[in-house]
N, C-alpha and C positions, 0 to 999 in steps of 0.2 A: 568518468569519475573513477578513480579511484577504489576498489571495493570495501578495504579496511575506511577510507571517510568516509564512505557509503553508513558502513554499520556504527562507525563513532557517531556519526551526524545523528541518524536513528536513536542511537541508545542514550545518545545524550539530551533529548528531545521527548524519552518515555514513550519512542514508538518500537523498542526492542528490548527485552531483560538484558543486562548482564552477562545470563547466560546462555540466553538464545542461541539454537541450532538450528530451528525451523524453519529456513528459509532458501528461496534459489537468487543469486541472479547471475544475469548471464543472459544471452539472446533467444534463447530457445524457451521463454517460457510457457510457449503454450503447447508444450510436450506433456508440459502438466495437466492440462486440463482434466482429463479423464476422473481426476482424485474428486471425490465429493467432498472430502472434509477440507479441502483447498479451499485457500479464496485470494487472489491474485488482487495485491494493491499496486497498480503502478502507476504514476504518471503520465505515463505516453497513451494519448486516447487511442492511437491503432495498436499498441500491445495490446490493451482492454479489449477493444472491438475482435482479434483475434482470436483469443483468448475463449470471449466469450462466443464467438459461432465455433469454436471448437468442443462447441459444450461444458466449458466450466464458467464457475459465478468469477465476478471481477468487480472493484472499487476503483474507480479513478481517483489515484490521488490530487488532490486542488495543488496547482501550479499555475505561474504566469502563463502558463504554454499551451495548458489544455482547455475543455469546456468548463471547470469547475475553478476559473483564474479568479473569481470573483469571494473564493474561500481563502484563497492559497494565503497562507500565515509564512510572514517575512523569516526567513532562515535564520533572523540573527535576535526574533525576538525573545522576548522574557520566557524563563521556565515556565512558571504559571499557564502564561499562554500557550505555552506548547504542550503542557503536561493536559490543559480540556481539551484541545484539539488532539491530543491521542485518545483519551477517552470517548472523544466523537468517533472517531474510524475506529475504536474498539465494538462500541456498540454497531456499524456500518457492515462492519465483519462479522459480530456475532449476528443479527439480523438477517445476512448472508447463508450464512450457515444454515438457517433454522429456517428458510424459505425456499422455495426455488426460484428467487427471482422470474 
């Protein structure tokens, strides 16, 4: 996909500000791990898995494709819907953060 739909899809959905700058993507993201204040959302459960034995925290995001298919919010549904389910993976990340899994 695309990286600018990448971040339209996101921000149009209330899972990126505006003016967000804090983010990677690209294939290498478990170079990042090291960062404590990181917290990796991806959908591909072997990113996540990587990721996470690389020693950083990681959120799978719910897709038809991974283990958390059974969350995954239709891409074309309503704001509403998509603006709680950012606030769900907001708190998922803050949670992240403030623990060490």
């Amino acid at each position: 996909v695309c990286v600018s739909a990448k971040i339209n899809w996101l921000r149009a959905r209330g899972f990126m500000s505006e003016h967000a700058n804090d983010y990677v993507i690209g294939p290498h993201k478990y170079l990042m791990a090291p960062y404590p204040n990181l917290v990796l959302v991806d959908d591909s459960d072997d990113n996540v898995k990587v990721f996470e034995e690389c020693g950083g925290k990681a959120i799978t995001f719910p897709a038809p494709w991974n283990k958390r298919r059974s969350e995954a919010v239709d891409p074309y549904c309503s704001h509403n819907a998509a603006a709680g389910f950012a606030k769900k993976m907001a708190l998922e990340i803050e949670f992240a953060l403030a623990t060490d899994m």
